[in-house]
TILOTOR-111071 format. One record per atom (N, C-alpha, C): residue number from 0; residue in three letters; atom name; z, y, x. Coordinates in nm, 3 decimals, decimal comma. Layout:
<num: NUM; residuo: ALA; atomo: CA; pz: Z; py: Y; px: X>
...
This chain:
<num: 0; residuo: UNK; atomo: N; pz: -0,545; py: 1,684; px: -0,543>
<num: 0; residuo: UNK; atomo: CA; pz: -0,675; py: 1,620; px: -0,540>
<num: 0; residuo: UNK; atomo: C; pz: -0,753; py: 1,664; px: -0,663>
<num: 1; residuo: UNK; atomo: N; pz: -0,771; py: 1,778; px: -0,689>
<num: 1; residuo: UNK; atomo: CA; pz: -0,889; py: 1,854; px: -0,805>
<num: 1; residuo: UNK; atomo: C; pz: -1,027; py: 1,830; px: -0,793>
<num: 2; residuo: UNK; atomo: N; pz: -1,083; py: 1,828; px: -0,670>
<num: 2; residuo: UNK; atomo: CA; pz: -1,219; py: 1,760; px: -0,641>
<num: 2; residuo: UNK; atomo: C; pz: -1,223; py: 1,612; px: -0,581>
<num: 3; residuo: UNK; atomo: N; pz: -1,378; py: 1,565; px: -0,659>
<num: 3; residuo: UNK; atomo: CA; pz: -1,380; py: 1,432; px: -0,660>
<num: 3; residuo: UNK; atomo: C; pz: -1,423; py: 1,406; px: -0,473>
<num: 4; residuo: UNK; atomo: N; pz: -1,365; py: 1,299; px: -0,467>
<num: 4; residuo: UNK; atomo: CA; pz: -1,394; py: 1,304; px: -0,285>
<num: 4; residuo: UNK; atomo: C; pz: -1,468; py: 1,163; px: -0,327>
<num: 5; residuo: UNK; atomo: N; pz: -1,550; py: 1,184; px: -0,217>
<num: 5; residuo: UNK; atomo: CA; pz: -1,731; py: 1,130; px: -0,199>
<num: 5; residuo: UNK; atomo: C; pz: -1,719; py: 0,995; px: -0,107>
<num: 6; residuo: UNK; atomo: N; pz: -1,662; py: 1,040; px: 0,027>
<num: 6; residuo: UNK; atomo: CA; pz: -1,631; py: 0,889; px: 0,114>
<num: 6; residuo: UNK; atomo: C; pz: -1,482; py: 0,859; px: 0,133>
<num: 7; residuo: UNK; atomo: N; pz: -1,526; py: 0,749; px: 0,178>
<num: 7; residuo: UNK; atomo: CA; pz: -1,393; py: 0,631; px: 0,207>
<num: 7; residuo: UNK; atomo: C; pz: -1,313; py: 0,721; px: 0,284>
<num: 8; residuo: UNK; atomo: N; pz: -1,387; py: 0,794; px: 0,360>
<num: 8; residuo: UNK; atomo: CA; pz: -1,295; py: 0,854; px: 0,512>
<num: 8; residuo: UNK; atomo: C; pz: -1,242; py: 0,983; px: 0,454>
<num: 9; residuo: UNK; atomo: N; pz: -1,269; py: 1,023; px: 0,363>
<num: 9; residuo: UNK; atomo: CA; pz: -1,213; py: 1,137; px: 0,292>
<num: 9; residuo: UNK; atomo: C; pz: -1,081; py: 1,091; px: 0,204>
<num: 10; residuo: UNK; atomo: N; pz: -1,134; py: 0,967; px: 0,185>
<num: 10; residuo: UNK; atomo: CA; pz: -1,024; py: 0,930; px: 0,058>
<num: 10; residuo: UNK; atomo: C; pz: -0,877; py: 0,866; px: 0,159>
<num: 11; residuo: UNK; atomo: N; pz: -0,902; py: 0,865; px: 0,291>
<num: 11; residuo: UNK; atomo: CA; pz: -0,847; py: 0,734; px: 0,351>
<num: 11; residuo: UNK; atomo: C; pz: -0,754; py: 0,851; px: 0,392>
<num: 12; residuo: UNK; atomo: N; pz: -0,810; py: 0,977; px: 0,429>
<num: 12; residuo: UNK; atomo: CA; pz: -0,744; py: 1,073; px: 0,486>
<num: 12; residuo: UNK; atomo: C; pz: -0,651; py: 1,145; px: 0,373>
<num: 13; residuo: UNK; atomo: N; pz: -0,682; py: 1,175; px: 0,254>
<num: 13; residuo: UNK; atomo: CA; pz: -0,588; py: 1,210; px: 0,129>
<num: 13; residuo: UNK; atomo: C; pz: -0,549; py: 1,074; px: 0,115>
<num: 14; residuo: UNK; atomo: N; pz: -0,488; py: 0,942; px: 0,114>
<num: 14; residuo: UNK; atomo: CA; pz: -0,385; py: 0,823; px: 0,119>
<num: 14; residuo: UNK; atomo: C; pz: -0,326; py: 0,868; px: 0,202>
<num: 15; residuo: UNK; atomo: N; pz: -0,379; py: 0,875; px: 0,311>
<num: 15; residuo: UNK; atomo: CA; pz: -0,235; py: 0,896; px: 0,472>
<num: 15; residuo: UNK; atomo: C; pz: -0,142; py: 0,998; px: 0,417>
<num: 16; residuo: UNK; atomo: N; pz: -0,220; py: 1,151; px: 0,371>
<num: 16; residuo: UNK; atomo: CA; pz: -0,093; py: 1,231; px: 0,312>
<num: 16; residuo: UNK; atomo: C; pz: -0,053; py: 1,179; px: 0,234>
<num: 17; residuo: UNK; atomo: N; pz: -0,090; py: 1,115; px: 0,111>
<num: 17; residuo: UNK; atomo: CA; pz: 0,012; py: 1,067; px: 0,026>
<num: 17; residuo: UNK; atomo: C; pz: 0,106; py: 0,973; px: 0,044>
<num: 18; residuo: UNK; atomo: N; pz: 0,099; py: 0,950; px: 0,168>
<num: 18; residuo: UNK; atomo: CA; pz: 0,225; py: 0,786; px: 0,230>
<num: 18; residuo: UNK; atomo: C; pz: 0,258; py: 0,857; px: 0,372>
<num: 19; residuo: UNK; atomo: N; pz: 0,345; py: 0,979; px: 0,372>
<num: 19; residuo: UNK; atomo: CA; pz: 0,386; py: 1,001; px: 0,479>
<num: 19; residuo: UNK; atomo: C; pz: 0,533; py: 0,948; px: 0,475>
<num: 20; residuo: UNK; atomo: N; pz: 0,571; py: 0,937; px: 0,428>
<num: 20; residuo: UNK; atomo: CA; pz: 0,724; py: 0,918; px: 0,440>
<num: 20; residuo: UNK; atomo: C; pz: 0,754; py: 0,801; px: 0,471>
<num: 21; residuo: UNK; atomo: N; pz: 0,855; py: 0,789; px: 0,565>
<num: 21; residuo: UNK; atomo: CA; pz: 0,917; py: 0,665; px: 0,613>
<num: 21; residuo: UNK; atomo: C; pz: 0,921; py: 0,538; px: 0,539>
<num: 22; residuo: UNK; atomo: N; pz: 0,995; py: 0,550; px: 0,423>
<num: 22; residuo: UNK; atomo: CA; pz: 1,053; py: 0,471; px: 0,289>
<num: 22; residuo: UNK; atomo: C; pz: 0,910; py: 0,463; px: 0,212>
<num: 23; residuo: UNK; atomo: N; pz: 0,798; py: 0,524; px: 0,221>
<num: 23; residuo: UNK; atomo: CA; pz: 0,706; py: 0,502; px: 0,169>
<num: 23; residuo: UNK; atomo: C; pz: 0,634; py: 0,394; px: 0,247>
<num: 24; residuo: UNK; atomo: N; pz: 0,588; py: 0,404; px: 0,315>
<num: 24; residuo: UNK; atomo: CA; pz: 0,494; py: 0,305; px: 0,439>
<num: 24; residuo: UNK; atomo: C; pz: 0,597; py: 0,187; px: 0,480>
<num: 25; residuo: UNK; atomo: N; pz: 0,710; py: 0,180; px: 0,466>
<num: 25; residuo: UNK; atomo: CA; pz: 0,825; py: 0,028; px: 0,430>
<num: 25; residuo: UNK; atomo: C; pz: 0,763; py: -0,033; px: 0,346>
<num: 26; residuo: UNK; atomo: N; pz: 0,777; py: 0,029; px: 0,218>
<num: 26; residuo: UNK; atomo: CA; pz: 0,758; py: -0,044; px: 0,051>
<num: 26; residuo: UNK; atomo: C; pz: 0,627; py: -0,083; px: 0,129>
<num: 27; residuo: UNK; atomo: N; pz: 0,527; py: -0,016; px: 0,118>
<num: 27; residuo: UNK; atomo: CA; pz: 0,401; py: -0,042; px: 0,104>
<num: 27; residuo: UNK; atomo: C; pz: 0,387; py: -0,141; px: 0,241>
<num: 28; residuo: UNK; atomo: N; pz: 0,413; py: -0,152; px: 0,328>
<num: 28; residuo: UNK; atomo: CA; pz: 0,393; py: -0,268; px: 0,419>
<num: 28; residuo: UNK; atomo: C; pz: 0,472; py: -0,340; px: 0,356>
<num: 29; residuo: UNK; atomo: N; pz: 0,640; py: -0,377; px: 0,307>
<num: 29; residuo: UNK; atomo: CA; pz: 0,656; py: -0,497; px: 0,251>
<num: 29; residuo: UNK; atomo: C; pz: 0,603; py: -0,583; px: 0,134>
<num: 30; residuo: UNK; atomo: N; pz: 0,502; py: -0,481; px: 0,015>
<num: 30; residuo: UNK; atomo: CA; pz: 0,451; py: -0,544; px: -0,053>
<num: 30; residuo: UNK; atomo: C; pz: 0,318; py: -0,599; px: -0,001>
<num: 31; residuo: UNK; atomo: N; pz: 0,248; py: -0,571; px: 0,089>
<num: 31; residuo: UNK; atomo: CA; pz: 0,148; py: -0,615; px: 0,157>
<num: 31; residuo: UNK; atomo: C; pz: 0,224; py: -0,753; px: 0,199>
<num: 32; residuo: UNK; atomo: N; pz: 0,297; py: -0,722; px: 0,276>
<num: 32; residuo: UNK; atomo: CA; pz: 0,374; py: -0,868; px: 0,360>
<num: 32; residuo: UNK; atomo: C; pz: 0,400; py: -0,982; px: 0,275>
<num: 33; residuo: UNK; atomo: N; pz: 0,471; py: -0,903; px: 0,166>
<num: 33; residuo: UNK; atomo: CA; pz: 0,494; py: -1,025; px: -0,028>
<num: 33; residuo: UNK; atomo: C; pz: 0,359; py: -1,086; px: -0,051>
<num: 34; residuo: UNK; atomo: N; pz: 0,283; py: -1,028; px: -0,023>
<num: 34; residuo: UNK; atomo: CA; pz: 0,115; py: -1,071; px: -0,091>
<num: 34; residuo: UNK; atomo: C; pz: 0,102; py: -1,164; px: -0,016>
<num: 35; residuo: UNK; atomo: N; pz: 0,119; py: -1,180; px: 0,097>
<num: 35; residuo: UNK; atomo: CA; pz: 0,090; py: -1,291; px: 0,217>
<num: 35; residuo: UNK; atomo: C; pz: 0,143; py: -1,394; px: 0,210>
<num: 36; residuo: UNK; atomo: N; pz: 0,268; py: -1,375; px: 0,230>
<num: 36; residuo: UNK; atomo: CA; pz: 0,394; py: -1,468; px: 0,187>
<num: 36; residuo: UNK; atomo: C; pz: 0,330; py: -1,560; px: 0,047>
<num: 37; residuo: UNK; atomo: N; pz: 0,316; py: -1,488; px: -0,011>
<num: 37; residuo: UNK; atomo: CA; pz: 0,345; py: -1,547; px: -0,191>
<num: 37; residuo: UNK; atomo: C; pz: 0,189; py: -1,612; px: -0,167>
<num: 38; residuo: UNK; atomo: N; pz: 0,074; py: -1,585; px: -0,070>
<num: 38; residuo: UNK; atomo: CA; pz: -0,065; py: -1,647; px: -0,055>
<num: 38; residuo: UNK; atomo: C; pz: -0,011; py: -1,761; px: 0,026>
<num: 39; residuo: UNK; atomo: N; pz: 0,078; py: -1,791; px: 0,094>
<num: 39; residuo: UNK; atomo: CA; pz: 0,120; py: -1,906; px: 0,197>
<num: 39; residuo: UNK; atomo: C; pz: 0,172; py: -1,975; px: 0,136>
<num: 40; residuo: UNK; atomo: N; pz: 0,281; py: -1,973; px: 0,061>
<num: 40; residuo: UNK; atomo: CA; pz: 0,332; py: -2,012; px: -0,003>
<num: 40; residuo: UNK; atomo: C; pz: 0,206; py: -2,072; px: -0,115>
<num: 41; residuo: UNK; atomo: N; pz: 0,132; py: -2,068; px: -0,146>
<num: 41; residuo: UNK; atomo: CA; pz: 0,104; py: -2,132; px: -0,263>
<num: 41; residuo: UNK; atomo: C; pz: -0,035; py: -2,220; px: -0,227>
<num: 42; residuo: UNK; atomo: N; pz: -0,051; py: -2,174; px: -0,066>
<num: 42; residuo: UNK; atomo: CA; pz: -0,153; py: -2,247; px: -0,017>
<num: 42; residuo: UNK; atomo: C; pz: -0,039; py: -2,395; px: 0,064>
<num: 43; residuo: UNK; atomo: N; pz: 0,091; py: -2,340; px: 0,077>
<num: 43; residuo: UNK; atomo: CA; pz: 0,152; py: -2,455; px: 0,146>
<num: 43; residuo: UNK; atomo: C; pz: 0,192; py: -2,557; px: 0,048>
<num: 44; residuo: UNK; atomo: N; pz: 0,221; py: -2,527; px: -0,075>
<num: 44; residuo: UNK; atomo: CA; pz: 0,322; py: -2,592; px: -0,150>
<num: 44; residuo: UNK; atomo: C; pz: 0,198; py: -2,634; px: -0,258>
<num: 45; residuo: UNK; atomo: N; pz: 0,074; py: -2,591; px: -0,322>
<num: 45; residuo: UNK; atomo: CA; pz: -0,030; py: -2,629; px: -0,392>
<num: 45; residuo: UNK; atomo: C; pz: 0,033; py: -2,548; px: -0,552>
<num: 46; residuo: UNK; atomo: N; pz: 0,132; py: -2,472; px: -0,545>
<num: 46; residuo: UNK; atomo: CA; pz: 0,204; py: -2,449; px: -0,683>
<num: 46; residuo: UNK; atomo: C; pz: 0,126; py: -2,286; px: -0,667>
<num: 47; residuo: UNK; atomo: N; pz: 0,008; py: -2,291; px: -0,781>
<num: 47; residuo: UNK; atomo: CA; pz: -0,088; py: -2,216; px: -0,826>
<num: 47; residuo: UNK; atomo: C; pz: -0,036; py: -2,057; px: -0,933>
<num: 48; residuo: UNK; atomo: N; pz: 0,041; py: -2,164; px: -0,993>
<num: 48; residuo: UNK; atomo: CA; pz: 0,124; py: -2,051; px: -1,090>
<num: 48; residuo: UNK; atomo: C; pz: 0,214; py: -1,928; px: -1,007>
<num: 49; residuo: UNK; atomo: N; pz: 0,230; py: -1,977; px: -0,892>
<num: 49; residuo: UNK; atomo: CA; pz: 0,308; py: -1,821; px: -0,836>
<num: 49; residuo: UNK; atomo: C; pz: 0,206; py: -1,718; px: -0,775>
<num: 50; residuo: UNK; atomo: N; pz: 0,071; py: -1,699; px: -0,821>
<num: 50; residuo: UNK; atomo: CA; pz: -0,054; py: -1,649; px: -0,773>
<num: 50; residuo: UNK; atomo: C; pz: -0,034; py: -1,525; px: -0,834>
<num: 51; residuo: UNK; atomo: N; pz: 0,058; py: -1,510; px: -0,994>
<num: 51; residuo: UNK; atomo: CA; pz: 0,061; py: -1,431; px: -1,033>
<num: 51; residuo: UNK; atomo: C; pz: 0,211; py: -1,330; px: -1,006>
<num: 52; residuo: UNK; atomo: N; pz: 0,275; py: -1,381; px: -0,935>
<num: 52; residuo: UNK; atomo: CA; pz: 0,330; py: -1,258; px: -0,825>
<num: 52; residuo: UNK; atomo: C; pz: 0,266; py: -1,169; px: -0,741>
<num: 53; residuo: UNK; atomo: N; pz: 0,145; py: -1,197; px: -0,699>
<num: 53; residuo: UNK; atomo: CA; pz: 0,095; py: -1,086; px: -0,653>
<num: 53; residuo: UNK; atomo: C; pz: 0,085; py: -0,957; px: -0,666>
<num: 54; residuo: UNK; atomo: N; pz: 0,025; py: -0,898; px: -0,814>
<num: 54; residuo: UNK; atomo: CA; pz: -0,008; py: -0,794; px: -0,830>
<num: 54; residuo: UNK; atomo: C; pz: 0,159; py: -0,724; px: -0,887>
<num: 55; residuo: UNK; atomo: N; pz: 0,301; py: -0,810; px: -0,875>
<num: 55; residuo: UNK; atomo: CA; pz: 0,384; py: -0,761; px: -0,928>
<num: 55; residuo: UNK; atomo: C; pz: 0,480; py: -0,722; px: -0,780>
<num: 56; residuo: UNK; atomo: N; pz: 0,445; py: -0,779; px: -0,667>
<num: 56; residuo: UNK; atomo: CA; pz: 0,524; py: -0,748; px: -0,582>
<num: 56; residuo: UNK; atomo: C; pz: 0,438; py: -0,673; px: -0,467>
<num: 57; residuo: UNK; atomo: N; pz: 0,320; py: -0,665; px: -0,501>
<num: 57; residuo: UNK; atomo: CA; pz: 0,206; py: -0,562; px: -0,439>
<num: 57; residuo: UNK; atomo: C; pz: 0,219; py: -0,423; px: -0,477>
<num: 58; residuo: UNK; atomo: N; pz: 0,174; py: -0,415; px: -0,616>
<num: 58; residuo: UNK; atomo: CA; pz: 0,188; py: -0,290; px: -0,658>
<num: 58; residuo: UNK; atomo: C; pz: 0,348; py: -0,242; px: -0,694>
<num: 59; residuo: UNK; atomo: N; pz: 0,389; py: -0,339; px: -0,775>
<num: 59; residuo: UNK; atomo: CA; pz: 0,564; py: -0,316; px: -0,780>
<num: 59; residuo: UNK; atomo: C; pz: 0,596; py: -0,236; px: -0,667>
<num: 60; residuo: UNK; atomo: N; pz: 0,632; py: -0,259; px: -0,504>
<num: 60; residuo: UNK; atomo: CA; pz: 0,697; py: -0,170; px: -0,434>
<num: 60; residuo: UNK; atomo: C; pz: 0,593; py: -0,094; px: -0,392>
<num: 61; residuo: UNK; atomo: N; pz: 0,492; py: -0,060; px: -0,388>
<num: 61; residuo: UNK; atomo: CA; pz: 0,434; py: 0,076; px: -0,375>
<num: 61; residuo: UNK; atomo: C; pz: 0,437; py: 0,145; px: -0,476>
<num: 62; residuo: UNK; atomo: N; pz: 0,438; py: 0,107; px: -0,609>
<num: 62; residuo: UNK; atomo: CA; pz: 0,505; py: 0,218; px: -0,716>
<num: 62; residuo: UNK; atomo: C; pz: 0,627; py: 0,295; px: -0,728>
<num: 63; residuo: UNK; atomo: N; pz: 0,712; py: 0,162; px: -0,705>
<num: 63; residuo: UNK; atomo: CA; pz: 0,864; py: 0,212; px: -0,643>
<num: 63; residuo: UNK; atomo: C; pz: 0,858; py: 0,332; px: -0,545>
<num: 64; residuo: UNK; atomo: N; pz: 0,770; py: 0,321; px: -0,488>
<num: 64; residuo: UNK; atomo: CA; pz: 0,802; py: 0,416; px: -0,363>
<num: 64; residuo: UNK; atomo: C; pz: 0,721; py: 0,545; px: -0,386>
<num: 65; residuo: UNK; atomo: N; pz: 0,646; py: 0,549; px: -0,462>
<num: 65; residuo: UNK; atomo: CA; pz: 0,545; py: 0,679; px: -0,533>
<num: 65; residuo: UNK; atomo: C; pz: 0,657; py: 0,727; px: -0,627>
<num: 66; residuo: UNK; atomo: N; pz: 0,701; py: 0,667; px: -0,736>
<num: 66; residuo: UNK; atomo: CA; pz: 0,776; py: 0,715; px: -0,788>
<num: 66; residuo: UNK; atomo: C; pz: 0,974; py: 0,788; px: -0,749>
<num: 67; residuo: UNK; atomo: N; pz: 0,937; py: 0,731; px: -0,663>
<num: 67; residuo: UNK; atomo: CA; pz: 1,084; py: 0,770; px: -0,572>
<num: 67; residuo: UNK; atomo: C; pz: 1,150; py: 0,808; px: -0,455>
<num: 68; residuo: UNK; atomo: N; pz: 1,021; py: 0,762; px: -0,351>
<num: 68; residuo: UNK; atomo: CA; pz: 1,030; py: 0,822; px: -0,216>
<num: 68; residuo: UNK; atomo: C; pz: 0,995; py: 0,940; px: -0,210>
<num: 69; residuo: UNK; atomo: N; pz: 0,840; py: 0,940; px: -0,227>
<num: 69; residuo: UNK; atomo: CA; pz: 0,715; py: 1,039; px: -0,199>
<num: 69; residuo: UNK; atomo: C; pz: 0,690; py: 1,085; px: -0,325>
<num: 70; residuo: UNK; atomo: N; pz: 0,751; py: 1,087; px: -0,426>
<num: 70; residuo: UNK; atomo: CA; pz: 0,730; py: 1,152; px: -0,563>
<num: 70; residuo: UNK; atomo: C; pz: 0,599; py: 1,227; px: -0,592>
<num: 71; residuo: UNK; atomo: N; pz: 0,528; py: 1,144; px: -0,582>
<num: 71; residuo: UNK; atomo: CA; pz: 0,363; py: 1,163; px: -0,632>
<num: 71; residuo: UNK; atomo: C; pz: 0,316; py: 1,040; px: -0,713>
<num: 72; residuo: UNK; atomo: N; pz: 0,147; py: 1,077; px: -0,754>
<num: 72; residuo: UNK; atomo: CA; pz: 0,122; py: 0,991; px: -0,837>
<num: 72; residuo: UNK; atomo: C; pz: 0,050; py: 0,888; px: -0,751>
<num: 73; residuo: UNK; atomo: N; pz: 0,007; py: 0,759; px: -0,744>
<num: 73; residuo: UNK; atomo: CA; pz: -0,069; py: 0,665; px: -0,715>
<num: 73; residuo: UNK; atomo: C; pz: -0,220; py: 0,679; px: -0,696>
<num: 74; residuo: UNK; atomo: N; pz: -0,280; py: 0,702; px: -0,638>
<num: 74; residuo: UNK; atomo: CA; pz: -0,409; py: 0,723; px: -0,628>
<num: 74; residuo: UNK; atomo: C; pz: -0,508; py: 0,589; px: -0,689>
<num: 75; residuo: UNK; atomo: N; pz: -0,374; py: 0,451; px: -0,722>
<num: 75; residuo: UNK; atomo: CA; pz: -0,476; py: 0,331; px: -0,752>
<num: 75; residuo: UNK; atomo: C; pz: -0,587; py: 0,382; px: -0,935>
<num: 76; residuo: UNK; atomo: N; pz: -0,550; py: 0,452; px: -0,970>
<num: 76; residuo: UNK; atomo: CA; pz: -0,552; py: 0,470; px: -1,101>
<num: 76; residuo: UNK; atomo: C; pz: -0,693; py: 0,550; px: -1,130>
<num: 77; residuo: UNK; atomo: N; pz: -0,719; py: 0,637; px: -1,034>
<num: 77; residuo: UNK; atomo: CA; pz: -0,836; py: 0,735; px: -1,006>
<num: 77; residuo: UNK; atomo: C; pz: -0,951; py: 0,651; px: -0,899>
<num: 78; residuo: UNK; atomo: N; pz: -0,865; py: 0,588; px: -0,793>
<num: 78; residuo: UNK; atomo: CA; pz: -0,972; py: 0,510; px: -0,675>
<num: 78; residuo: UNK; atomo: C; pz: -0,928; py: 0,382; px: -0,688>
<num: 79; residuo: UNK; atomo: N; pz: -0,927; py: 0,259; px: -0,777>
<num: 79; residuo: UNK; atomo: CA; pz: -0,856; py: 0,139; px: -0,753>
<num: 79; residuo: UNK; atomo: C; pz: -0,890; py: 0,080; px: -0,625>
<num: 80; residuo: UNK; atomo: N; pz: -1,111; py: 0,097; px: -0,636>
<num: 80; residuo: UNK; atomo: CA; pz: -1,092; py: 0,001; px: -0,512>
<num: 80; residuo: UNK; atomo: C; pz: -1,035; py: 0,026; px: -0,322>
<num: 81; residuo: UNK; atomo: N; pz: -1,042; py: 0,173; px: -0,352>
<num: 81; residuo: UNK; atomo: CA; pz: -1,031; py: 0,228; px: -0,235>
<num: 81; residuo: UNK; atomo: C; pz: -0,907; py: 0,278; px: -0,167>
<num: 82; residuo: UNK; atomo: N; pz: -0,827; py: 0,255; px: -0,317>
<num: 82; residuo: UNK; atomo: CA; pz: -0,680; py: 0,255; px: -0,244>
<num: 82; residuo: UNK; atomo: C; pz: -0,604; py: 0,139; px: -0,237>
<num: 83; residuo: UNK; atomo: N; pz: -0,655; py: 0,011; px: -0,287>
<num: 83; residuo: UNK; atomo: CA; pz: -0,623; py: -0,139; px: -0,265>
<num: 83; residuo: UNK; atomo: C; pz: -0,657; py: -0,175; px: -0,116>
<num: 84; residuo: UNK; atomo: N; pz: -0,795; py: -0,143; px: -0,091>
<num: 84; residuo: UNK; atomo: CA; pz: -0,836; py: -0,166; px: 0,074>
<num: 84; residuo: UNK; atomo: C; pz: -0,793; py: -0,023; px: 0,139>
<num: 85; residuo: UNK; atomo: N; pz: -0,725; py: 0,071; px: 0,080>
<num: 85; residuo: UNK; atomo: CA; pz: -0,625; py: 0,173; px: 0,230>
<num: 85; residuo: UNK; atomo: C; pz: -0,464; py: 0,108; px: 0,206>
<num: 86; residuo: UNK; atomo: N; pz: -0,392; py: 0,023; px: 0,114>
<num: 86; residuo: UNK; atomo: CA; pz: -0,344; py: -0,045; px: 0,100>
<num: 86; residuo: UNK; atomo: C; pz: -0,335; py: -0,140; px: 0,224>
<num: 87; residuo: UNK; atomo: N; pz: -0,454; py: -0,231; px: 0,244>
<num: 87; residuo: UNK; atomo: CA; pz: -0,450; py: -0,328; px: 0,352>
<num: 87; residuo: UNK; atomo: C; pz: -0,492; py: -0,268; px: 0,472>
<num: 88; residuo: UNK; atomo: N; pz: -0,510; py: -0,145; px: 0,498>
<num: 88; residuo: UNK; atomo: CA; pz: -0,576; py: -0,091; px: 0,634>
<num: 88; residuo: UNK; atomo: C; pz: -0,431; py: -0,038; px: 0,646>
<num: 89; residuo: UNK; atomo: N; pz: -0,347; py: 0,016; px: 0,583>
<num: 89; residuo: UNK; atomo: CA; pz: -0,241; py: 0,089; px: 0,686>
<num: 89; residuo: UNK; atomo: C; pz: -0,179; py: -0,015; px: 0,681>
<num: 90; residuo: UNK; atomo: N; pz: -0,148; py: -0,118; px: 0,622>
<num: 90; residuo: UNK; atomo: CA; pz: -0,063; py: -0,233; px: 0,640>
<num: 90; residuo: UNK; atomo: C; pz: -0,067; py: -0,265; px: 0,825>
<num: 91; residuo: UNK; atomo: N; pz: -0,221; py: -0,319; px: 0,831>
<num: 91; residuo: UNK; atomo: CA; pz: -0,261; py: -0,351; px: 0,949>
<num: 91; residuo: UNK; atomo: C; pz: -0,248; py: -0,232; px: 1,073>
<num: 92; residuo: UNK; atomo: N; pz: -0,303; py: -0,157; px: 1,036>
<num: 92; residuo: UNK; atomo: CA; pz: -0,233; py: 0,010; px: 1,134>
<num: 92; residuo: UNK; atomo: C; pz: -0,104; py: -0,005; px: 1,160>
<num: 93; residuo: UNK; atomo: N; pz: -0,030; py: -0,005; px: 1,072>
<num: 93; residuo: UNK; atomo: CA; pz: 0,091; py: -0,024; px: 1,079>
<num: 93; residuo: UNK; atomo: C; pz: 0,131; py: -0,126; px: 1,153>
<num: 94; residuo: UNK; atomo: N; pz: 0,049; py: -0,261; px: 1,156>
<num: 94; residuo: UNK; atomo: CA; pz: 0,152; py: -0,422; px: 1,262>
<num: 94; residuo: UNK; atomo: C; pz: 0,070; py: -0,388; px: 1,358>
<num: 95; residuo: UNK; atomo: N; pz: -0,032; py: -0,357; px: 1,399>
<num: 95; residuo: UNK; atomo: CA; pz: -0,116; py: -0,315; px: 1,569>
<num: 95; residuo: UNK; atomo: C; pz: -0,029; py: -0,177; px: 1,637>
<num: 96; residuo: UNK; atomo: N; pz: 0,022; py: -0,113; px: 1,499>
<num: 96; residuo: UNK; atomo: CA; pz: 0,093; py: -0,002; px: 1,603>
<num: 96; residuo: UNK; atomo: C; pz: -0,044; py: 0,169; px: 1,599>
<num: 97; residuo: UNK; atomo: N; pz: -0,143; py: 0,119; px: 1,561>
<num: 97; residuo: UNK; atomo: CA; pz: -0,234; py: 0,229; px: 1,518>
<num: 97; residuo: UNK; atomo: C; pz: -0,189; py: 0,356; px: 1,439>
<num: 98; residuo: UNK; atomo: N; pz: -0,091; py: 0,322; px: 1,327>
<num: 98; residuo: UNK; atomo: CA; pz: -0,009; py: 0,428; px: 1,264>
<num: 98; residuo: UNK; atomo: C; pz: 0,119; py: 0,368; px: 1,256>
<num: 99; residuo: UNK; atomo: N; pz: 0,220; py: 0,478; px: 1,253>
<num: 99; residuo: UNK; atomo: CA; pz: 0,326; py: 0,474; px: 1,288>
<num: 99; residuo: UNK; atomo: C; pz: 0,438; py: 0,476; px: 1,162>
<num: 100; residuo: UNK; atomo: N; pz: 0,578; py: 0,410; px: 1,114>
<num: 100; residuo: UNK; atomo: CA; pz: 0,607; py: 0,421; px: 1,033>
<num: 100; residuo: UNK; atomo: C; pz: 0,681; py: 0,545; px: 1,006>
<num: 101; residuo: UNK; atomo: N; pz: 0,719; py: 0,627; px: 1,130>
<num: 101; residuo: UNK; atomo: CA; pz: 0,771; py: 0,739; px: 1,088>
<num: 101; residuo: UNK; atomo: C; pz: 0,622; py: 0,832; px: 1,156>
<num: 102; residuo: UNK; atomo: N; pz: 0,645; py: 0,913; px: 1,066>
<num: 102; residuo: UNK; atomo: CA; pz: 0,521; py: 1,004; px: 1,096>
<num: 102; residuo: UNK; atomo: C; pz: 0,600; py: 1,185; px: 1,106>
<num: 103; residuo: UNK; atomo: N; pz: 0,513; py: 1,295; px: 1,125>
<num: 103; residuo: UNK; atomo: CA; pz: 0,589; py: 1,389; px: 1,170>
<num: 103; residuo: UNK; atomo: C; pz: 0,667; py: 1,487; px: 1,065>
<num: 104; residuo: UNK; atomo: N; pz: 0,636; py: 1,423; px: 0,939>
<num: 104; residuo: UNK; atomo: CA; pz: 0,684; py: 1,425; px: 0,819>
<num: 104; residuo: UNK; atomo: C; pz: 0,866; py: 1,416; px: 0,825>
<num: 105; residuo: UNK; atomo: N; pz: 0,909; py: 1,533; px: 0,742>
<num: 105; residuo: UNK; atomo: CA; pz: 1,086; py: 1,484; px: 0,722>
<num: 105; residuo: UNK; atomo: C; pz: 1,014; py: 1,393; px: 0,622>
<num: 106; residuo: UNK; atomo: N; pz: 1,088; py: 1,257; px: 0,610>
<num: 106; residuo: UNK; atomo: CA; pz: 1,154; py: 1,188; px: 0,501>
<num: 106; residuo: UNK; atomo: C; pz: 1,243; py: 1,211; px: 0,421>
């Protein structure tokens, strides 16, 4: 990624390559799923202080998985906002079945 990319749909399309791998798009849908959980959880129980699990079990296993699956760097760092919301779009791709967790990628 040497040139700066301009739209969402450009950027959305360099994320998909960077999360091809099986073990990658896991992490990253289970920390999406943690975010939910840990939002239910604190809307069920009123205990405010576990709000700050979020950004540790969000980004936590999608780092995990940049750094060890798909051995690349994070795109949050260069695009925060736009790879936080491709974050929640392949999540959702992913539970409708829109994208797939194995893709034509070896893992």
């Amino acid at each position: 990624m040497s040139e700066k990319i301009k739209t969402y749909q450009e950027f959305y399309e360099f994320y998909l390559d960077e999360h091809k791998k099986l073990g990658t798009r896991i992490f990253h849908f289970l920390g999406i799923l943690f975010i939910f959980l840990v939002i239910g959880f604190v809307i069920y129980t009123g205990k405010e202080r576990f709000l700050w699990y979020i950004p540790i079990v969000g980004y936590g296993f999608a780092w995990l998985s940049h750094a060890f699956i798909e051995r690349n760097k994070p795109a949050t760092f260069k695009y925060p906002l736009w790879s936080l919301l491709s974050d929640f779009k392949l999540f959702f791709e992913l539970l409708i079945g829109r994208q797939k967790f194995r893709t034509q990628e070896k893992a």
